[in-house]
Structures are given as structure tokens and as C-alpha cells.
C-alpha positions in Angstrom: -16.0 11.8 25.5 -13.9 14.9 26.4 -10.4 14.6 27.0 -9.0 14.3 30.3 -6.1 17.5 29.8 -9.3 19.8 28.4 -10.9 19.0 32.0 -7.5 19.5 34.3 -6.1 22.1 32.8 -5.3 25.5 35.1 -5.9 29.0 34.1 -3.4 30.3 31.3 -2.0 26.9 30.8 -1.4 25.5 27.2 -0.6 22.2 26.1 2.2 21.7 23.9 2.5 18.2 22.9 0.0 15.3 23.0 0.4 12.0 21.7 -1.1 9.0 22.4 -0.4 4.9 22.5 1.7 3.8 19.0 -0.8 2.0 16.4 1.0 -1.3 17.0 -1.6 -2.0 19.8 -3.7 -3.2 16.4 -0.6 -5.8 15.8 -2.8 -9.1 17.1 -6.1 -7.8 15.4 -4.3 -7.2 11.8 -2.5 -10.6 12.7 -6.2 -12.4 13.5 -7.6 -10.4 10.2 -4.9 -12.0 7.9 -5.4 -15.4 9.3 -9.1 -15.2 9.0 -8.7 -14.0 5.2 -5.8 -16.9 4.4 -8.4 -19.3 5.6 -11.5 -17.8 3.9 -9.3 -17.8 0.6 -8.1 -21.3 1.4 -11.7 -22.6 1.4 -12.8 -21.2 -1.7 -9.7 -22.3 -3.5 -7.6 -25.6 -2.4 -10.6 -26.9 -0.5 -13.0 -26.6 -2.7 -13.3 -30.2 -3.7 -13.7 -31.8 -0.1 -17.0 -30.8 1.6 -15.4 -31.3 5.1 -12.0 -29.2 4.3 -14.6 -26.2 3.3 -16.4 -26.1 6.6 -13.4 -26.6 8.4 -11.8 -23.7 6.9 -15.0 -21.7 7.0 -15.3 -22.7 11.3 -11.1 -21.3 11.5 -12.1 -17.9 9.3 -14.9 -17.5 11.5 -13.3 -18.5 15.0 -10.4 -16.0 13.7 -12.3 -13.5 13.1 -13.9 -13.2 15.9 -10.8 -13.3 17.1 -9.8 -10.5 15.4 -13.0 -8.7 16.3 -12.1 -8.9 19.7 -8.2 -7.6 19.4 -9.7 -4.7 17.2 -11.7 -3.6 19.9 -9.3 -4.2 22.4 -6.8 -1.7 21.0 -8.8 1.1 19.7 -10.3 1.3 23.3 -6.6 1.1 24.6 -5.9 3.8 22.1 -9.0 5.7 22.8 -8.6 5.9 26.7 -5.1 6.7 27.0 -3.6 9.9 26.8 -0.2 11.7 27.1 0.3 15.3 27.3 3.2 18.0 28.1 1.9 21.7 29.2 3.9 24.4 29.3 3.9 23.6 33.3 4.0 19.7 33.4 3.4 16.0 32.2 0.0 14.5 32.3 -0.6 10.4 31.8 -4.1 9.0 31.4 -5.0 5.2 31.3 -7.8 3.7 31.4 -12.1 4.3 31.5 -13.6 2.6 34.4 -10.4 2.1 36.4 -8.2 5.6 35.4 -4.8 5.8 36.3 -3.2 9.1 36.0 0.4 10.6 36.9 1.3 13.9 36.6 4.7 15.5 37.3 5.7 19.2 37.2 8.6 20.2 34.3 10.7 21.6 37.1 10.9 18.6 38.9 11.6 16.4 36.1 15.5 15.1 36.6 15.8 13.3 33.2 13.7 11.5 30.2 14.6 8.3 28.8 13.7 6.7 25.6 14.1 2.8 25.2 13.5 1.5 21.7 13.8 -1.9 20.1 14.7 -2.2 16.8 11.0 -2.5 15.5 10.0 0.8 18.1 13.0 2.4 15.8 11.3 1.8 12.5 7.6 1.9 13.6 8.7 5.4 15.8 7.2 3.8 19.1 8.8 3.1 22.5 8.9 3.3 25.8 9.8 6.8 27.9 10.9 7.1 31.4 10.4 10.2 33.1 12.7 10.6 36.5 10.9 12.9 38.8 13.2 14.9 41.8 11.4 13.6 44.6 8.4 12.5 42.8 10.4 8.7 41.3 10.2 7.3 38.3 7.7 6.8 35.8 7.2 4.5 32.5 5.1 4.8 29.9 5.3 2.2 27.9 4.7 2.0 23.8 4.1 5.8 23.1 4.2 7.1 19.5 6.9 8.8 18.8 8.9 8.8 21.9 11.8 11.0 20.9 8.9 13.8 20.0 7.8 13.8 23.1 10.8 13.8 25.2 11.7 16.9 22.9 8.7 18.6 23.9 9.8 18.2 27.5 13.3 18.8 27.3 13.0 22.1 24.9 12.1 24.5 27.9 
């Protein structure tokens, strides 16, 4: 699948700074993948002496894992279909496969850039930027990787 910038871009423009939705998309499949292992280890250890205990633990690893399955491929197709780029003439968000979403705003008519970070987005390096367009409004988008990166790139003309 070719990216969406490599398909829009104009003649002699450059792209300058991609990035793409933070890793912490995965946070409910890791989450489902330790509970599945917790109760995988739980029936081949405290369980092991009731019969019924076992195959209920065994049912929860599976259920969770499944689960997990699910919220694994969930967030590497988030990750996968969403896209965030600054050219040397303007900003360029992509969501989504089937139903694409896309805003793009030209550097000259961007007012301001804000970054909003909560105290996990300040030690994982994600958050959410707001891009204030002249004319053009305002636009989020939300859980980028390294937010302060990216406003950079737009700011530094």
C-alpha cells in the first residue's frame, strides 16, 4: 500500500516530517496479552490440582486472547492507515482505509500549533496537536508521536 503524501504530492515539493499515531494504540492488546499469560500461568501452576479451576483458566486465557488478538489488530491497522506529514508547503492528515478522512492546510495560513500532553503523553512522547488555520479553523489530531517534533517541523520555516 503506497502512502497517501507519495500520491498527493505537487511538483518540486518535499516532505519534511512524517510521523504517525504514538505506539500506545497497542495499550489494550499488551493489556489483553498479559492477562491471557497471568491466566495461562495460573492454570499450570495454582490450579493444577482442581480439574475444573484448569479449564476455567484455560477458557479466560483463551477468551483473552482473543481478546488480545483483536486489539492487536485493531491498532496496527489504526497505525497503518493513518498518516501525518509537513511539506515544505503544508500539513497533510490521513485516517482511515475504506472511509479516508484527510485535512490539509497550507504553512502560510497556519495561525498557531498547540500541543496538549498528559503526564503519561510527557513520558511516552505522545499527544494531541492543534493546528489553527487563518480562515481554514481548527484542527486536532489526536495521540501523535512525538508532538513537540512535529510542531517544530511546522513552526521552523
Amino acid at each position: 500500500m503506497a502512502r497517501y503524501i507519495d500520491e498527493i504530492l505537487q511538483p518540486g515539493e518535499k516532505v519534511l516530517y512524517s510521523t504517525n499515531a504514538h505506539w500506545i494504540f497497542y495499550l489494550p492488546a499488551i493489556t489483553a496479552w498479559i492477562v491471557a499469560l497471568a491466566l495461562l500461568i495460573l492454570s499450570a501452576t495454582v490450579a493444577a490440582g482442581i480439574p475444573s479451576a484448569v479449564l476455567a483458566a484455560w477458557a479466560g486465557a483463551v477468551i483473552a486472547a482473543i481478546v488480545a488478538v483483536y486489539f492487536t489488530i485493531r491498532g496496527w491497522f489504526h497505525r497503518l492507515t493513518t498518516e501525518t506529514d509537513v511539506t515544505d508547503r503544508r500539513v497533510v492528515h490521513k485516517t482511515g482505509f475504506i472511509k479516508r478522512r484527510t485535512f490539509e492546510i497550507a504553512l502560510d495560513k497556519i495561525e498557531s500549533v498547540d500541543v496538549e500532553q498528559t503526564i503519561l503523553g510527557r513520558i511516552f512522547n505522545y499527544g494531541d496537536v492543534t493546528i489553527m488555520g487563518v480562515g481554514e479553523g481548527r484542527q486536532t489530531i489526536s495521540t501523535i508521536a512525538s508532538p513537540l517534533a512535529f510542531r517544530s517541523a511546522i513552526t521552523a520555516r
